[in-house]
N, C-alpha and C positions, 0 to 999 in steps of 0.2 A: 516298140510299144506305141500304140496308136493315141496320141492324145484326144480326149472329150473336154464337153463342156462339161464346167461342173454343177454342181446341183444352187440352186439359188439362196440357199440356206447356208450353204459356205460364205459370202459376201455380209452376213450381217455383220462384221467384226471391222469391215473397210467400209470409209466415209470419204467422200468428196474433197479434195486441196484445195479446189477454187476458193478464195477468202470472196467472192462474189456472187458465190454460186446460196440459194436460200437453205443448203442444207448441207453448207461446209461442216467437215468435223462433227457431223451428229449421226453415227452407225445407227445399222438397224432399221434404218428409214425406208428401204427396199429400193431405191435408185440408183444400185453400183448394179451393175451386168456385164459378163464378159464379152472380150471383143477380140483378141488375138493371144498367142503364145510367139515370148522372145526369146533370145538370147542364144550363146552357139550351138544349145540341145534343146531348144525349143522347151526349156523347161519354168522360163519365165512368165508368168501370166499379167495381158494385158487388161487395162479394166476401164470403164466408162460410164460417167455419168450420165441417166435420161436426162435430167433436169436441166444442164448446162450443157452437157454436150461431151466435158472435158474429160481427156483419155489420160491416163497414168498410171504405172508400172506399181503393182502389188509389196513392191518393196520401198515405193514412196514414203517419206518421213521415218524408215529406218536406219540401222546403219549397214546394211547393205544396200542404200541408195545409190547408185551410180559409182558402185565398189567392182572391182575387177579380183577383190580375192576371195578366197572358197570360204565361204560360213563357216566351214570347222578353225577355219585361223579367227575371223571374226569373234569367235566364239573363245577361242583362247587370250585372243587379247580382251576382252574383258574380262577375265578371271583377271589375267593379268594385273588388269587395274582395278581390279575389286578386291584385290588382295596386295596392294603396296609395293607391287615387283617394279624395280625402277626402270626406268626407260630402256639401256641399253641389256638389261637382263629381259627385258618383253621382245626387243628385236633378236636377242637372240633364241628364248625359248620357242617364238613362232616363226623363225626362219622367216623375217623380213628385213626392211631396211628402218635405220634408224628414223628417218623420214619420214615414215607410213605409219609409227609411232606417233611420233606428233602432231600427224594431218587426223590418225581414227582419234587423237586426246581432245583435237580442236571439234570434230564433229559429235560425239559421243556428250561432250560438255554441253554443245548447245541441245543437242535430241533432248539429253536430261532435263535442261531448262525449259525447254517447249514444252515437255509433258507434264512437267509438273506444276505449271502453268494452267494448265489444261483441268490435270485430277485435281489437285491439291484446292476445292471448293467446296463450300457451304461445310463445314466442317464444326462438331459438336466437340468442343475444345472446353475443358473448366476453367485451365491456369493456363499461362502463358510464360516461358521464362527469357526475359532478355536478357543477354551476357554481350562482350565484342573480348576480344581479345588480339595481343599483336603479335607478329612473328617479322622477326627482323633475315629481312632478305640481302641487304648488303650492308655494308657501313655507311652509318649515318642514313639508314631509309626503311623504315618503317612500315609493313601492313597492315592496315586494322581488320579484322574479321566481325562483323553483326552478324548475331544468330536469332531465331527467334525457336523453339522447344518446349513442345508440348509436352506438359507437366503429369507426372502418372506414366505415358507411352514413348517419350522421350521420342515423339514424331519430330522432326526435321520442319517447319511451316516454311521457314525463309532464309536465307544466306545472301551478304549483303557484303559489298569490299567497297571500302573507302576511310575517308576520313575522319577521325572522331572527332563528331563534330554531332549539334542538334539536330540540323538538317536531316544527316544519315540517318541518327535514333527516330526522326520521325519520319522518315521512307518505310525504316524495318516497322515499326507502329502501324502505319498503314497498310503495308503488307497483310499483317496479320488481321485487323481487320475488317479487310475486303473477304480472307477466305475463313472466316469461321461465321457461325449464326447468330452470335448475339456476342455481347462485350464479355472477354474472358476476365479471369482474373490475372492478373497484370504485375509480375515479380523482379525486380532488378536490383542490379548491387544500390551503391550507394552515389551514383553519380546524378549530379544536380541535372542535366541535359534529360534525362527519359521524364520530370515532370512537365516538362515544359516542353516535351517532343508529344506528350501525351493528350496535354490542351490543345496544343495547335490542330492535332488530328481530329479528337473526339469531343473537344470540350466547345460548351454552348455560349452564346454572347447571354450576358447580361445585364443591363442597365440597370443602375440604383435611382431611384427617384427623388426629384430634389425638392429637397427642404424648403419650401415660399417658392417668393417667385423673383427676387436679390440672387444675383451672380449666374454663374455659368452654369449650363447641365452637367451632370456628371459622366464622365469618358464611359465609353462599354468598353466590358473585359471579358476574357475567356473564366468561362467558371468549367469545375467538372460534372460531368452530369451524374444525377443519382444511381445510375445501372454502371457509373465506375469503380473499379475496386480496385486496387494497386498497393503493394506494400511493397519493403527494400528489404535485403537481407547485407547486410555487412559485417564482413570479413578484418579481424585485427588479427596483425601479422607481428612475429617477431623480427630481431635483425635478420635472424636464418630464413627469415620467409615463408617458416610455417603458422599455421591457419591456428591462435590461442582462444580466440573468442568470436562470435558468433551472434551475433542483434538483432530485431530485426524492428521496424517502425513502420506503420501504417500510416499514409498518406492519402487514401480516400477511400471512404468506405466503413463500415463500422467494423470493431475487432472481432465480432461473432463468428463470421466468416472466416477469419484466417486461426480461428484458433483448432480448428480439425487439420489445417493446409500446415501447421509449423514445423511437425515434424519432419512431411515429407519435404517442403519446403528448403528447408539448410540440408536434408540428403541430397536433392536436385539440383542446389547452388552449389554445395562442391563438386559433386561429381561433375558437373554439368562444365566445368571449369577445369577438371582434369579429360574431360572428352574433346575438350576445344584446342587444349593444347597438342592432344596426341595427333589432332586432326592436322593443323598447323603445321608439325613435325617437331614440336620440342616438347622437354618436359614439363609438369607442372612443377607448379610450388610443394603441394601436398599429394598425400596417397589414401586411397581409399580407407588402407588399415589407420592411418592417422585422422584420419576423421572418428573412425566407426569407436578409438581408444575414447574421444573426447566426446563423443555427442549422440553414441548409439548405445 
């Protein structure tokens, strides 16, 4: 088979790598055009920027980037790990080595993270749900998991690993947002760290004015601003650990708002609690049918 050039209408889907180039990462621009075919069937195509100049393999920023195995296994090892197969049962279903396993996990994890980096902007978001949850990886050591989950569509916004601590709640805070359009509404258990992770990010300085003109000004402090709304939804547990009762307090914002959000609300805080855990790899405290007996 004789290879051609192909038609310039193929290339609006590929964009520039150069991070210096004026039209990195923005497809559709019309400055990729082909430049050679590689690989040991000549079936790789090479591509090149007018703009900058820079040449790079159509399979750039994939995960057959500088991969030496055949697509259809590529292709099986992520089923693979889109469906929970552990490690030594993926090298065995796609006849590789256990190795090639953990080098596509290390590559696959970051591609994901870049992209969604990428897409995951300017996003019309109502609610917001923060949860963290731990999974104990050996004895005596502890994972914390932050999540950030869009309320209604149960989007994924952010995934965050570290320490439960303020700092972290207000990374994951910030996360969220930089990638939505306006201040969501803002849902978390009952831990004291998300109010105070929530001012440092979003809330305004304000100075009270002082009284005469005897003694010192008065210090500025973070207040929250009026386009904030946040309320907590907490969870009382018995000894057994299941989920009795069910609160929830509003912390900024008036209740107007959250009285349409209540129901769906504690549906999204449990579950949203039993999806963290499966994710993690252990059980939850409760089950869906134990919610739905008490509060549906």
């Amino acid at each position: 088979m004789t290879l051609t050039t192909p038609a310039p209408e193929r290339y609006t889907r590929f964009s520039c790598p150069n991070p210096h180039c004026a039209r990195c990462n923005r497809p559709g621009e019309g400055n990729i055009a082909h430049r050679s075919w590689t690989g040991p069937s000549k079936h790789i195509e090479r591509l090149r920027c007018t703009v900058c100049d820079r040449e790079f393999s159509e399979r750039e920023g994939t995960l057959m980037a500088r991969s030496k195995l055949p697509e259809d296994t590529v292709i099986r090892l992520v089923k693979c790990q889109r469906w929970g197969v552990c490690d030594a049962g993926t090298a065995d279903i796609c006849a590789v080595d256990l190795k090639t396993v953990h080098r596509f996990q290390r590559v696959a994890a970051h591609r994901a993270k870049v992209h969604h980096q990428q897409s995951v902007q300017n996003l019309e978001v109502q609610g917001v749900q923060l949860d963290e949850a731990h999974s104990k990886l050996r004895p005596k050591q502890v994972e914390w998991v932050h999540t950030a989950l869009a309320m209604g569509s149960w989007f994924l916004l952010w995934v965050d690993f570290g320490p439960r601590t303020q700092d972290t709640a207000a990374a994951l805070v910030a996360q969220v947002v930089a990638r939505t359009r306006q201040l969501p509404l803002f849902l978390t258990d009952g831990w004291k760290a998300y109010t105070a992770a929530l001012l440092q990010v979003v809330g305004v300085v304000y100075r009270r004015r002082r009284r005469g003109k005897v003694g010192r000004k008065p210090k500025p402090r973070l207040v929250a601003p009026q386009t904030l709304f946040y309320a907590q939804v907490v969870k009382v547990r018995n000894t057994a650990g299941h989920v009795v009762e069910v609160s929830r307090r509003v912390i900024c914002g008036g209740p107007r708002r959250f009285g349409k959000l209540s129901r769906s609300a504690y549906r999204l805080d449990i579950r949203h609690g039993t999806s963290i855990a499966c994710a993690c790899g252990f059980a939850g405290p409760f089950s869906d049918t134990e919610f739905a007996h008490h509060y549906i």
